[in-house]
TIVO-2410 file (N, C-alpha, C; in nm, 3 decimals):
# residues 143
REC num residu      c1      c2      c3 atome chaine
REC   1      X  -1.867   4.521  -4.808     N      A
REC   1      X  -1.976   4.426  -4.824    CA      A
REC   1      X  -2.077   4.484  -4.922     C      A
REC   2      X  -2.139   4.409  -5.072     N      A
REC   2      X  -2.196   4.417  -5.123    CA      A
REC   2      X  -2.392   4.417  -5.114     C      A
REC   3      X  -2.437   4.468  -5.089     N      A
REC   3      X  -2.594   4.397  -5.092    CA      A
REC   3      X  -2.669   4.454  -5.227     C      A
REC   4      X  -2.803   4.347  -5.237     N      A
REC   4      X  -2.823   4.249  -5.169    CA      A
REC   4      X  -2.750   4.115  -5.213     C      A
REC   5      X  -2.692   4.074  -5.123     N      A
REC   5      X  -2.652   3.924  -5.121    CA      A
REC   5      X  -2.772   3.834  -5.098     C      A
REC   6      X  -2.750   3.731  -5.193     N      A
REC   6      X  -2.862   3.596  -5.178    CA      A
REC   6      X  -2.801   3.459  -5.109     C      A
REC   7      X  -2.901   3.377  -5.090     N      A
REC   7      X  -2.854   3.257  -5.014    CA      A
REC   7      X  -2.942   3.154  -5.049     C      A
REC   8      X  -2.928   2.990  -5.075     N      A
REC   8      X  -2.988   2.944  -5.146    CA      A
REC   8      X  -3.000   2.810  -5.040     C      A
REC   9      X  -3.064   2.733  -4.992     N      A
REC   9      X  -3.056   2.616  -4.937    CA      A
REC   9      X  -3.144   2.529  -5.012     C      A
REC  10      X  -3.126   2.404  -5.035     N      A
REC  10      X  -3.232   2.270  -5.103    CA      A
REC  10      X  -3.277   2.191  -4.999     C      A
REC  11      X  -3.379   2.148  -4.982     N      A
REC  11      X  -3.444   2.043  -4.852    CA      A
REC  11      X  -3.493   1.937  -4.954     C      A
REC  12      X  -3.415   1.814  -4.944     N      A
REC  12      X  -3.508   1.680  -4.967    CA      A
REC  12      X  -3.543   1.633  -4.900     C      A
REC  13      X  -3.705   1.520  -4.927     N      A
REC  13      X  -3.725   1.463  -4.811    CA      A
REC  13      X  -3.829   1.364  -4.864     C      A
REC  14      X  -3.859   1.241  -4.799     N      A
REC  14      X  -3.921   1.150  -4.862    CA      A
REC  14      X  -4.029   1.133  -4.719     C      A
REC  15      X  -4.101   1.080  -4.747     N      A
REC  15      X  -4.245   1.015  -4.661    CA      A
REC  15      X  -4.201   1.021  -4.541     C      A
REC  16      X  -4.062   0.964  -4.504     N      A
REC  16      X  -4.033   0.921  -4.392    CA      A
REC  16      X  -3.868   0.939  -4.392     C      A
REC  17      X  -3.846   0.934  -4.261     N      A
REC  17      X  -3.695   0.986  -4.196    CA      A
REC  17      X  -3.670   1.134  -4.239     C      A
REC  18      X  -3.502   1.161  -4.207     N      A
REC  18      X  -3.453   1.292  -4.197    CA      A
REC  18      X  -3.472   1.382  -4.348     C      A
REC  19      X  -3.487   1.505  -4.314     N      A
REC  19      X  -3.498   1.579  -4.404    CA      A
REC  19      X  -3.304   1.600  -4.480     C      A
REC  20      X  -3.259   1.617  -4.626     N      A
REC  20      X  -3.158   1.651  -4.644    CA      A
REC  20      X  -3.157   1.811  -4.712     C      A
REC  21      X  -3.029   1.882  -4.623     N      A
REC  21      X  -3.033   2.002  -4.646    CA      A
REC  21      X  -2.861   2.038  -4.738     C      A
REC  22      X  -2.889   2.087  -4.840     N      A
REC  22      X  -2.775   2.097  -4.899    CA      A
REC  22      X  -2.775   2.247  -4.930     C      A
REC  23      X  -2.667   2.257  -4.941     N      A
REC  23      X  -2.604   2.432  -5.045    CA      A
REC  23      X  -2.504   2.451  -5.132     C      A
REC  24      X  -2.433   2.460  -5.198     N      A
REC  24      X  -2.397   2.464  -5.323    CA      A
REC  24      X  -2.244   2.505  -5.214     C      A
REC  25      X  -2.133   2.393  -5.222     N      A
REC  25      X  -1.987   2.449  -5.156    CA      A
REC  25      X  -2.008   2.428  -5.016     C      A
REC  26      X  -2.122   2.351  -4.957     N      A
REC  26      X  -2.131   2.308  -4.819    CA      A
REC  26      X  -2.125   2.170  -4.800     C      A
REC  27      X  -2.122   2.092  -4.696     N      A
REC  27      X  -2.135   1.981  -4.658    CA      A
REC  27      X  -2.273   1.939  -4.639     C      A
REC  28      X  -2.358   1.840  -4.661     N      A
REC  28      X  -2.484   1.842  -4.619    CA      A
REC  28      X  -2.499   1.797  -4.479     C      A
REC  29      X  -2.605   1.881  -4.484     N      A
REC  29      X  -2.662   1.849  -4.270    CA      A
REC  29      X  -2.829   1.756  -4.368     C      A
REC  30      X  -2.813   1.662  -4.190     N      A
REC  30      X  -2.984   1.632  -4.205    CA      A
REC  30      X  -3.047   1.665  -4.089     C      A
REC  31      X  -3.134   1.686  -4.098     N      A
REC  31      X  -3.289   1.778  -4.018    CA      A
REC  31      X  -3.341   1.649  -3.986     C      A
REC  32      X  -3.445   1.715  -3.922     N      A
REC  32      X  -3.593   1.647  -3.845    CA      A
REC  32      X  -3.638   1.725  -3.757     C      A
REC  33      X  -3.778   1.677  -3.768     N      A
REC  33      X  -3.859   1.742  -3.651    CA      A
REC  33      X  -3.793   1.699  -3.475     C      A
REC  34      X  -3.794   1.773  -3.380     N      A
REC  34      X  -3.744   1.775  -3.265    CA      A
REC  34      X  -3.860   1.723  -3.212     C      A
REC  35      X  -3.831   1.643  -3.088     N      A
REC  35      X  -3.902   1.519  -3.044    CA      A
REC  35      X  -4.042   1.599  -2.966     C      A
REC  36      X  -4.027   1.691  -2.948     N      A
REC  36      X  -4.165   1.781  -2.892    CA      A
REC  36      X  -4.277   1.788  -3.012     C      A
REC  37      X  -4.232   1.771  -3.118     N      A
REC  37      X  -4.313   1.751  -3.257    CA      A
REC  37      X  -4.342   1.666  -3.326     C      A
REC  38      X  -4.310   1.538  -3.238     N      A
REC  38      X  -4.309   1.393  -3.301    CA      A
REC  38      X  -4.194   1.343  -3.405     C      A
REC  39      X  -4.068   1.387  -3.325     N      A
REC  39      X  -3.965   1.379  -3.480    CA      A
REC  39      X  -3.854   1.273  -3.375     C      A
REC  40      X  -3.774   1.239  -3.467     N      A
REC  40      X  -3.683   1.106  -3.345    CA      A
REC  40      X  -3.592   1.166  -3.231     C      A
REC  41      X  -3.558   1.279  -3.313     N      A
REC  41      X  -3.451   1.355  -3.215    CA      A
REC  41      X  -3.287   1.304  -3.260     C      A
REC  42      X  -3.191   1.334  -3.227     N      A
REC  42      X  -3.080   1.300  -3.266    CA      A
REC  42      X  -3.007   1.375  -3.441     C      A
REC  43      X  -3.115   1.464  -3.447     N      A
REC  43      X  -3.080   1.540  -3.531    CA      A
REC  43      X  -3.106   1.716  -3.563     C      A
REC  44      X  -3.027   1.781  -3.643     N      A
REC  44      X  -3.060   1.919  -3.581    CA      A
REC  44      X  -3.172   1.954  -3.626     C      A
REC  45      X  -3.303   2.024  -3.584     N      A
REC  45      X  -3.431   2.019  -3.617    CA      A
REC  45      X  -3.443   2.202  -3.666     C      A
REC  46      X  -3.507   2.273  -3.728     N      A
REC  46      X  -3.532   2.360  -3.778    CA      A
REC  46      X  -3.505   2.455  -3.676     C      A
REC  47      X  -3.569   2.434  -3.529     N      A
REC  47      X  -3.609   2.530  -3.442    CA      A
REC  47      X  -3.436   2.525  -3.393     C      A
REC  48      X  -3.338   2.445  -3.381     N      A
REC  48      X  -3.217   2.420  -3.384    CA      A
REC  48      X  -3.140   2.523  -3.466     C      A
REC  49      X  -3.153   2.525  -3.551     N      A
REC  49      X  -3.094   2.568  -3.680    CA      A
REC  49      X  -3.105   2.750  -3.643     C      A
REC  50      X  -3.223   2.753  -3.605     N      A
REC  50      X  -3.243   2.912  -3.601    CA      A
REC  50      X  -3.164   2.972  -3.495     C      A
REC  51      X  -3.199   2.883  -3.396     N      A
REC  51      X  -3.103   2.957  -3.237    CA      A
REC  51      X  -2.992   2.919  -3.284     C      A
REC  52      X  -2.912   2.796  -3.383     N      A
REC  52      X  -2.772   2.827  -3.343    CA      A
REC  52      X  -2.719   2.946  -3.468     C      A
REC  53      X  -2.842   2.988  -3.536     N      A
REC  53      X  -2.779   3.085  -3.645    CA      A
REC  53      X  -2.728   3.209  -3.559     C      A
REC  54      X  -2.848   3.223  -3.411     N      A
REC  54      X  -2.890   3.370  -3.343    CA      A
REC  54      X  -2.696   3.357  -3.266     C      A
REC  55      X  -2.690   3.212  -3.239     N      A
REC  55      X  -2.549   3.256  -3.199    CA      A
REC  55      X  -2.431   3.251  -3.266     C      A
REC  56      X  -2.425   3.195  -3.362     N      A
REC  56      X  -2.366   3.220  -3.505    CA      A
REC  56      X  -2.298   3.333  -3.503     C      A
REC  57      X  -2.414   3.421  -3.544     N      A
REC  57      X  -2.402   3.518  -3.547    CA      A
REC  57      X  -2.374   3.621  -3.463     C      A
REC  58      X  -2.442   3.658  -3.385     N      A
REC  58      X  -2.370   3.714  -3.301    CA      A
REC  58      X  -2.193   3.650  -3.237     C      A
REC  59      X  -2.168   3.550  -3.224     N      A
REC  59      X  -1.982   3.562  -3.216    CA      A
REC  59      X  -1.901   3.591  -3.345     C      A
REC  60      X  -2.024   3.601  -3.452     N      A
REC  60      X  -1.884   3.655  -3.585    CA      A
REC  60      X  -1.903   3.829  -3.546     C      A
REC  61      X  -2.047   3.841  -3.523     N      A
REC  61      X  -2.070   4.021  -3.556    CA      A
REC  61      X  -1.989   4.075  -3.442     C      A
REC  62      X  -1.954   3.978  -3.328     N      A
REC  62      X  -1.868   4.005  -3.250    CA      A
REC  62      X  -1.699   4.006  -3.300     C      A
REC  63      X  -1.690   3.932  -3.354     N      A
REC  63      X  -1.537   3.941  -3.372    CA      A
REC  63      X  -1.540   4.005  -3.482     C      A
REC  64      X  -1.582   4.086  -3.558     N      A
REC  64      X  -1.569   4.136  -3.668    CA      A
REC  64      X  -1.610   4.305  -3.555     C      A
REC  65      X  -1.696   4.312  -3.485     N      A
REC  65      X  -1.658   4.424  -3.440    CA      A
REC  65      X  -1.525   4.498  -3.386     C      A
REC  66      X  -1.486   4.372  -3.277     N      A
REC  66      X  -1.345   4.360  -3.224    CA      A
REC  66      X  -1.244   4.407  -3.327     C      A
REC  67      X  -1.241   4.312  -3.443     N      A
REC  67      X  -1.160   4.357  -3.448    CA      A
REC  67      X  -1.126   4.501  -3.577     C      A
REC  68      X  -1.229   4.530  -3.615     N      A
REC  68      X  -1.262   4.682  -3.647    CA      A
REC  68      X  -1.182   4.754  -3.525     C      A
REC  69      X  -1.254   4.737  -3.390     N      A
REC  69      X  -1.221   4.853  -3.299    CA      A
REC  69      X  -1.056   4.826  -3.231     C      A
REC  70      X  -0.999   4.699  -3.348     N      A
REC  70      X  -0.851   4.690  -3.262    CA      A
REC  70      X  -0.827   4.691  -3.059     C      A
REC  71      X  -0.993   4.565  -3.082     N      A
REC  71      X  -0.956   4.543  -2.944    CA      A
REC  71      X  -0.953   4.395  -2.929     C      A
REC  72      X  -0.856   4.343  -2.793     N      A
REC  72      X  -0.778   4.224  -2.779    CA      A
REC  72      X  -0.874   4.142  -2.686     C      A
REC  73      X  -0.902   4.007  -2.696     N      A
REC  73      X  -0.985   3.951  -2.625    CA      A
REC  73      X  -0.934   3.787  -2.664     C      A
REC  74      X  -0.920   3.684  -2.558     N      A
REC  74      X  -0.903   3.592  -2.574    CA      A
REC  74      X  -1.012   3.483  -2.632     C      A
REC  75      X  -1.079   3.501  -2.570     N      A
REC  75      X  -1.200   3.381  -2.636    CA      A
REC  75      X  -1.380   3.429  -2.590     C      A
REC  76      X  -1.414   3.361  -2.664     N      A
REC  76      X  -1.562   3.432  -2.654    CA      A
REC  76      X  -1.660   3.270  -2.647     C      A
REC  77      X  -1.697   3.248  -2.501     N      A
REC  77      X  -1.794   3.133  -2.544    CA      A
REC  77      X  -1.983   3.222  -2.496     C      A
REC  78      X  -2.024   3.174  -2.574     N      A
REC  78      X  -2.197   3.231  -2.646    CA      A
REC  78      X  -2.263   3.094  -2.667     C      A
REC  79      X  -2.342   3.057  -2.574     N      A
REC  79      X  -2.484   3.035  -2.591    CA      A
REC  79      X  -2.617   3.078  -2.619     C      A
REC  80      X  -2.728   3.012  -2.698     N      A
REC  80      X  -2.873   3.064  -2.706    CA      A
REC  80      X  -2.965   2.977  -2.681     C      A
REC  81      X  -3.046   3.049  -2.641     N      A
REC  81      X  -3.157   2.939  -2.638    CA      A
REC  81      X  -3.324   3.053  -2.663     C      A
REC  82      X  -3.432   2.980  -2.708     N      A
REC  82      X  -3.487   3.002  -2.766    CA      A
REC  82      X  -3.630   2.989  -2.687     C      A
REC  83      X  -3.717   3.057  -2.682     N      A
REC  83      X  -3.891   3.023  -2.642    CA      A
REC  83      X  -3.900   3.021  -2.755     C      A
REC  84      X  -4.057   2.903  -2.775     N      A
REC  84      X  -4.122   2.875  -2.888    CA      A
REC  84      X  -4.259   2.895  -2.794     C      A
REC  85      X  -4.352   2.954  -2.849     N      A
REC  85      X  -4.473   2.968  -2.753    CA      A
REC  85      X  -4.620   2.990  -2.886     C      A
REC  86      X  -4.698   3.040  -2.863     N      A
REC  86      X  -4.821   3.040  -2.920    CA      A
REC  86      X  -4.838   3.207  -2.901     C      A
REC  87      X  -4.869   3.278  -2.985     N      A
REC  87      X  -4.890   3.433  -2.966    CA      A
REC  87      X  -4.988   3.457  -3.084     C      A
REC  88      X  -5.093   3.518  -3.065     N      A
REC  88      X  -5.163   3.553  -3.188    CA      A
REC  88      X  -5.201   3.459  -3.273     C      A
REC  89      X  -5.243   3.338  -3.215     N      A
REC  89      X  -5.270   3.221  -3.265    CA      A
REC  89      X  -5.156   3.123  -3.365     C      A
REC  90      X  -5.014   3.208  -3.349     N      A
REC  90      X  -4.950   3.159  -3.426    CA      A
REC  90      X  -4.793   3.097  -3.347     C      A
REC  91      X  -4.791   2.969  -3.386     N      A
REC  91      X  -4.649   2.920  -3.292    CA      A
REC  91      X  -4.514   2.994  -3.253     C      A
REC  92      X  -4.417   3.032  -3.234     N      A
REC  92      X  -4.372   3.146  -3.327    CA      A
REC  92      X  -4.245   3.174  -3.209     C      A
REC  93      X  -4.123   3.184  -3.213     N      A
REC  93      X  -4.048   3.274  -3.155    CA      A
REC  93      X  -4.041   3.355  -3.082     C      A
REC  94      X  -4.079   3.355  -2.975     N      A
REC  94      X  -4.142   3.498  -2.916    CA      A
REC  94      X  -4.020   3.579  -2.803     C      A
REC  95      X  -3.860   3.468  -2.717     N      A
REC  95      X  -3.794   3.530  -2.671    CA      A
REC  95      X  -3.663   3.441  -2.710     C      A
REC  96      X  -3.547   3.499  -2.727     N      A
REC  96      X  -3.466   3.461  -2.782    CA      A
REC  96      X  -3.341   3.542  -2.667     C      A
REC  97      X  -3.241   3.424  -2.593     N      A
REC  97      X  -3.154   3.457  -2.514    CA      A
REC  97      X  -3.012   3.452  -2.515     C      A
REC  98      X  -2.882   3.548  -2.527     N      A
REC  98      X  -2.792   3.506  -2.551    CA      A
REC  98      X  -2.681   3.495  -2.410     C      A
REC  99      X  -2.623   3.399  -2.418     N      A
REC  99      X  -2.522   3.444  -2.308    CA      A
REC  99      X  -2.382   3.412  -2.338     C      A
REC 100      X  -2.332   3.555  -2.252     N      A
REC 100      X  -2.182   3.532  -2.355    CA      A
REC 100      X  -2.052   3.529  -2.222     C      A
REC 101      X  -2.001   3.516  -2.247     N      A
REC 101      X  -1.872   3.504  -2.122    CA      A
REC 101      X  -1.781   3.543  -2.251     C      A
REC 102      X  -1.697   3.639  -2.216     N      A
REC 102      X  -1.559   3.733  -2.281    CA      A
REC 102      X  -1.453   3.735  -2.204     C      A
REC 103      X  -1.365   3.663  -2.258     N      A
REC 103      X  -1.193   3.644  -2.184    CA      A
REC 103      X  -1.133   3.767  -2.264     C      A
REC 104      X  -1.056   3.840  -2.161     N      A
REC 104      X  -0.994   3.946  -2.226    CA      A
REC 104      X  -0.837   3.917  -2.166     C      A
REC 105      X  -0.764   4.019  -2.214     N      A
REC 105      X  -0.605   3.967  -2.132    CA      A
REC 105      X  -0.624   4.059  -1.979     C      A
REC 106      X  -0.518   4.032  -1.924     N      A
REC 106      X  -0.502   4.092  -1.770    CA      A
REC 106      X  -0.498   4.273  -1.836     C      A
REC 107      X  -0.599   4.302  -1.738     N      A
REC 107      X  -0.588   4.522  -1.763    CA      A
REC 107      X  -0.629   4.537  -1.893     C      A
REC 108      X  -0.721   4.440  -1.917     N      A
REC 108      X  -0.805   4.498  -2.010    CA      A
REC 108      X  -0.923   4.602  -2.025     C      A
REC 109      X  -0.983   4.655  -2.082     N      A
REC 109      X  -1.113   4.736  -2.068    CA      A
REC 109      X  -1.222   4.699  -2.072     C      A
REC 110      X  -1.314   4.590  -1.940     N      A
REC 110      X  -1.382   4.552  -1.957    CA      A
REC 110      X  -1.511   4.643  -2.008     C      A
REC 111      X  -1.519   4.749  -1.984     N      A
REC 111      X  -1.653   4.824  -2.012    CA      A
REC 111      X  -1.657   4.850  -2.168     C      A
REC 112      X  -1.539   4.840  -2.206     N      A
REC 112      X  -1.512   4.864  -2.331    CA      A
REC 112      X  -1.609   4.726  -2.406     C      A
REC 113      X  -1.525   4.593  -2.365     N      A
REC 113      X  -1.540   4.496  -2.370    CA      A
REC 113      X  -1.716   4.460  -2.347     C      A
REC 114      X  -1.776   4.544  -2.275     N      A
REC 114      X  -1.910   4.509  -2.245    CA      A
REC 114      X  -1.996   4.602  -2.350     C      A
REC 115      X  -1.967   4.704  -2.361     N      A
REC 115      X  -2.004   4.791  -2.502    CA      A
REC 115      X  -1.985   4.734  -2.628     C      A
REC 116      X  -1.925   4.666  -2.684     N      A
REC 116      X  -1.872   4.592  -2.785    CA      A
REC 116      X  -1.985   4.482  -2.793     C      A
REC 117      X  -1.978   4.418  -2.677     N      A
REC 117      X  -2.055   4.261  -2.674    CA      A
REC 117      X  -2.226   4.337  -2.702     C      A
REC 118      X  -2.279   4.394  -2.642     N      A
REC 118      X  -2.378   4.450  -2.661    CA      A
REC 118      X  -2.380   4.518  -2.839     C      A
REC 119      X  -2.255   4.599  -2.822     N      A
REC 119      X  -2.282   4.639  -3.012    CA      A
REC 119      X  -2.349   4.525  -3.112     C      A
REC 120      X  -2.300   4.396  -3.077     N      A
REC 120      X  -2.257   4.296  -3.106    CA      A
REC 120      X  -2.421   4.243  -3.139     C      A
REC 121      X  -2.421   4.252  -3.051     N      A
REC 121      X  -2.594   4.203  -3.032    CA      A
REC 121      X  -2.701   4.309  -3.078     C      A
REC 122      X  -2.697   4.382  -3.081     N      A
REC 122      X  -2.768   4.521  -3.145    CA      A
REC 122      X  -2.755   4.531  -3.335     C      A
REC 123      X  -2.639   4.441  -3.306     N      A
REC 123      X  -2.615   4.480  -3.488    CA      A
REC 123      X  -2.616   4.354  -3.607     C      A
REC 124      X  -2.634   4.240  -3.459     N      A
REC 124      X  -2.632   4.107  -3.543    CA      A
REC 124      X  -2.782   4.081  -3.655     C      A
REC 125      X  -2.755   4.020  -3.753     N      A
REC 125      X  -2.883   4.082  -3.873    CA      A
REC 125      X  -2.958   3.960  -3.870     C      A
REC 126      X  -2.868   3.840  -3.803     N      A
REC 126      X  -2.988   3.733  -3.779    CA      A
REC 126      X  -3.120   3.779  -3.682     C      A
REC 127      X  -3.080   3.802  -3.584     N      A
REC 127      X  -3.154   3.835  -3.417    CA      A
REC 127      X  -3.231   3.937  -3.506     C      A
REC 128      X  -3.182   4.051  -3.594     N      A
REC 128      X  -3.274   4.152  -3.632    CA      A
REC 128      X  -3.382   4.147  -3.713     C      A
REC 129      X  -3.339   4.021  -3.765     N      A
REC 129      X  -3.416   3.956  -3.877    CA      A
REC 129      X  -3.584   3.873  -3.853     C      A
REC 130      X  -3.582   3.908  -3.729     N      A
REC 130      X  -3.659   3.817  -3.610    CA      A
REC 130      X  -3.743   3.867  -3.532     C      A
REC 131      X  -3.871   3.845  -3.491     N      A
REC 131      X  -3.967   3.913  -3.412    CA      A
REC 131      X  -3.969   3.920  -3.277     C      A
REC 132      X  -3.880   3.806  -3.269     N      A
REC 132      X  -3.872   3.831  -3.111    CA      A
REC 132      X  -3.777   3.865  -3.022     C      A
REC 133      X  -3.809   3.886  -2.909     N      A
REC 133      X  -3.764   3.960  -2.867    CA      A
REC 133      X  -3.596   3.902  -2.800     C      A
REC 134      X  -3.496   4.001  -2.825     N      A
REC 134      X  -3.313   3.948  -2.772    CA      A
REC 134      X  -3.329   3.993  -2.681     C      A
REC 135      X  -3.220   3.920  -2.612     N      A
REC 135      X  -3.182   3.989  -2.469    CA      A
REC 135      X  -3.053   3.933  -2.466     C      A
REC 136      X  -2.950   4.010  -2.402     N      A
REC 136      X  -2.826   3.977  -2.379    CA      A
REC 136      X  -2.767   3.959  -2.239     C      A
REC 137      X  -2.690   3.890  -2.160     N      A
REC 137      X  -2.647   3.791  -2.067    CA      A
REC 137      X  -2.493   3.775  -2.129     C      A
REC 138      X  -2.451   3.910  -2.045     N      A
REC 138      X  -2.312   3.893  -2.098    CA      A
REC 138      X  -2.213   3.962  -1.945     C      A
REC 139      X  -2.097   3.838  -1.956     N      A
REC 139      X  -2.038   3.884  -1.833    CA      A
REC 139      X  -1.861   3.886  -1.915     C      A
REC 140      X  -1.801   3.921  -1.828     N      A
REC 140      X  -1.631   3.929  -1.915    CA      A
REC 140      X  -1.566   3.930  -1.800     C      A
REC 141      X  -1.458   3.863  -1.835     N      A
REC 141      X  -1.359   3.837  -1.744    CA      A
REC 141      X  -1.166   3.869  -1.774     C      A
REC 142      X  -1.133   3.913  -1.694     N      A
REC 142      X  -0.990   3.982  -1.736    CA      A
REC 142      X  -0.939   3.888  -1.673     C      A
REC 143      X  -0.772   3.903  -1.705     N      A
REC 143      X  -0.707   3.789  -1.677    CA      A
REC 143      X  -0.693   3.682  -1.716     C      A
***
Protein backbone atom coordinates (compact mmCIF):
# COMPACT_ATOMS: atom_id res chain seq x y z
CA UNK A 1 0.00 0.00 0.00
CA UNK A 2 1.13 3.32 -1.23
CA UNK A 3 0.52 6.68 0.85
CA UNK A 4 -0.61 9.27 0.75
CA UNK A 5 -3.58 8.11 -1.14
CA UNK A 6 -6.38 10.75 -1.97
CA UNK A 7 -10.13 10.48 -2.23
CA UNK A 8 -12.39 12.78 -3.93
CA UNK A 9 -16.31 12.95 -3.45
CA UNK A 10 -18.74 15.83 -5.35
CA UNK A 11 -22.06 16.90 -3.39
CA UNK A 12 -24.79 18.59 -5.52
CA UNK A 13 -27.59 20.12 -4.23
CA UNK A 14 -30.27 22.59 -5.01
CA UNK A 15 -32.63 24.70 -2.50
CA UNK A 16 -34.54 21.76 -1.89
CA UNK A 17 -34.61 17.81 -1.77
CA UNK A 18 -31.72 15.19 -1.64
CA UNK A 19 -28.26 16.06 -1.74
CA UNK A 20 -26.26 14.10 -4.91
CA UNK A 21 -23.06 12.43 -4.00
CA UNK A 22 -20.87 11.20 -6.77
CA UNK A 23 -17.11 9.83 -7.26
CA UNK A 24 -15.40 9.26 -10.24
CA UNK A 25 -15.99 4.94 -11.03
CA UNK A 26 -18.89 4.87 -8.38
CA UNK A 27 -22.53 4.70 -8.56
CA UNK A 28 -24.20 7.79 -7.17
CA UNK A 29 -25.86 7.72 -3.62
CA UNK A 30 -28.33 10.58 -2.51
CA UNK A 31 -28.11 12.13 1.03
CA UNK A 32 -30.29 14.18 3.26
CA UNK A 33 -30.53 15.45 6.43
CA UNK A 34 -31.93 12.60 8.95
CA UNK A 35 -35.33 13.38 10.28
CA UNK A 36 -33.89 14.53 13.85
CA UNK A 37 -32.60 17.56 11.67
CA UNK A 38 -35.56 18.33 9.77
CA UNK A 39 -34.61 16.18 6.68
CA UNK A 40 -37.44 13.57 5.14
CA UNK A 41 -35.66 10.53 6.08
CA UNK A 42 -35.64 7.63 3.65
CA UNK A 43 -32.30 8.45 2.68
CA UNK A 44 -28.70 7.87 3.85
CA UNK A 45 -27.92 11.10 5.81
CA UNK A 46 -24.24 12.15 6.56
CA UNK A 47 -24.33 10.99 10.22
CA UNK A 48 -25.27 7.49 8.27
CA UNK A 49 -22.52 7.54 6.07
CA UNK A 50 -19.95 7.90 8.89
CA UNK A 51 -21.12 4.92 11.16
CA UNK A 52 -21.54 2.75 8.18
CA UNK A 53 -17.87 3.78 7.04
CA UNK A 54 -16.81 2.87 11.11
CA UNK A 55 -18.24 -0.58 10.05
CA UNK A 56 -17.02 -0.70 6.68
CA UNK A 57 -14.21 -0.69 7.83
CA UNK A 58 -13.57 -2.43 10.39
CA UNK A 59 -15.03 -5.95 8.48
CA UNK A 60 -12.43 -5.25 5.61
CA UNK A 61 -9.47 -4.37 8.32
CA UNK A 62 -10.86 -7.52 9.59
CA UNK A 63 -10.62 -9.73 6.78
CA UNK A 64 -7.57 -8.41 5.53
CA UNK A 65 -6.12 -9.16 8.94
CA UNK A 66 -7.45 -12.79 8.78
CA UNK A 67 -6.31 -13.35 6.17
CA UNK A 68 -2.60 -12.09 6.56
CA UNK A 69 -2.65 -14.34 9.75
CA UNK A 70 -3.99 -17.46 7.52
CA UNK A 71 -6.82 -17.77 9.80
CA UNK A 72 -10.28 -19.55 8.81
CA UNK A 73 -13.56 -18.01 9.80
CA UNK A 74 -16.90 -18.36 8.23
CA UNK A 75 -18.71 -15.14 8.29
CA UNK A 76 -18.44 -11.99 10.14
CA UNK A 77 -21.77 -9.97 10.81
CA UNK A 78 -20.73 -6.16 12.43
CA UNK A 79 -22.93 -3.59 13.38
CA UNK A 80 -22.44 0.28 14.53
CA UNK A 81 -24.06 2.65 15.89
CA UNK A 82 -23.16 6.01 16.80
CA UNK A 83 -23.84 8.91 19.80
CA UNK A 84 -24.19 12.31 18.42
CA UNK A 85 -24.24 14.59 21.55
CA UNK A 86 -23.10 18.27 22.28
CA UNK A 87 -19.46 18.42 23.97
CA UNK A 88 -17.58 21.63 24.14
CA UNK A 89 -20.24 23.48 22.64
CA UNK A 90 -19.83 21.54 19.59
CA UNK A 91 -22.33 18.70 18.11
CA UNK A 92 -19.97 16.07 17.48
CA UNK A 93 -19.38 12.24 17.76
CA UNK A 94 -18.56 11.57 21.00
CA UNK A 95 -19.14 7.35 21.30
CA UNK A 96 -19.00 5.13 18.56
CA UNK A 97 -20.03 1.18 19.05
CA UNK A 98 -19.16 -1.88 17.23
CA UNK A 99 -20.63 -5.25 17.48
CA UNK A 100 -19.39 -8.14 15.86
CA UNK A 101 -20.48 -11.87 15.99
CA UNK A 102 -17.48 -14.25 14.26
CA UNK A 103 -18.45 -17.73 12.83
CA UNK A 104 -15.43 -19.77 12.84
CA UNK A 105 -15.39 -23.63 11.76
CA UNK A 106 -15.86 -26.41 14.54
CA UNK A 107 -12.15 -26.41 16.88
CA UNK A 108 -11.39 -23.34 15.95
CA UNK A 109 -9.25 -20.79 18.05
CA UNK A 110 -11.58 -18.65 19.40
CA UNK A 111 -9.13 -16.49 21.48
CA UNK A 112 -7.20 -16.31 18.55
CA UNK A 113 -10.31 -15.27 16.80
CA UNK A 114 -11.03 -12.65 19.60
CA UNK A 115 -7.43 -11.11 19.33
CA UNK A 116 -7.80 -10.61 15.68
CA UNK A 117 -11.37 -8.98 15.98
CA UNK A 118 -10.00 -6.56 18.47
CA UNK A 119 -6.64 -6.08 16.16
CA UNK A 120 -9.23 -5.29 13.84
CA UNK A 121 -10.64 -2.55 15.64
CA UNK A 122 -7.44 -1.03 17.00
CA UNK A 123 -6.11 -0.71 13.48
CA UNK A 124 -9.17 0.31 11.53
CA UNK A 125 -8.08 4.07 10.13
CA UNK A 126 -11.67 5.13 9.85
CA UNK A 127 -12.55 4.73 13.84
CA UNK A 128 -8.84 6.24 14.17
CA UNK A 129 -9.56 8.94 12.16
CA UNK A 130 -12.19 10.05 14.76
CA UNK A 131 -12.48 11.66 18.18
CA UNK A 132 -14.51 9.57 19.65
CA UNK A 133 -14.42 7.28 21.52
CA UNK A 134 -14.62 2.94 20.00
CA UNK A 135 -15.56 0.33 21.84
CA UNK A 136 -15.81 -3.17 20.74
CA UNK A 137 -18.75 -5.86 21.43
CA UNK A 138 -17.46 -8.81 20.01
CA UNK A 139 -18.55 -12.40 20.64
CA UNK A 140 -17.48 -15.64 18.24
CA UNK A 141 -18.87 -18.64 17.81
CA UNK A 142 -17.35 -22.14 16.70
CA UNK A 143 -19.13 -24.55 14.93
Amino acid sequence: MELPQHYSVAAAAQPQGHIQLTADSLPALQSAAPKEFGGPGGFWSPEDLLVAAVADCFALSFRAIAAASKFEWTSLQCSASGKLDKLDRAIQFTELTLTATLKIPAGGDESRAMRLLEKAEQTCFITNSLKATARLDANVIAG
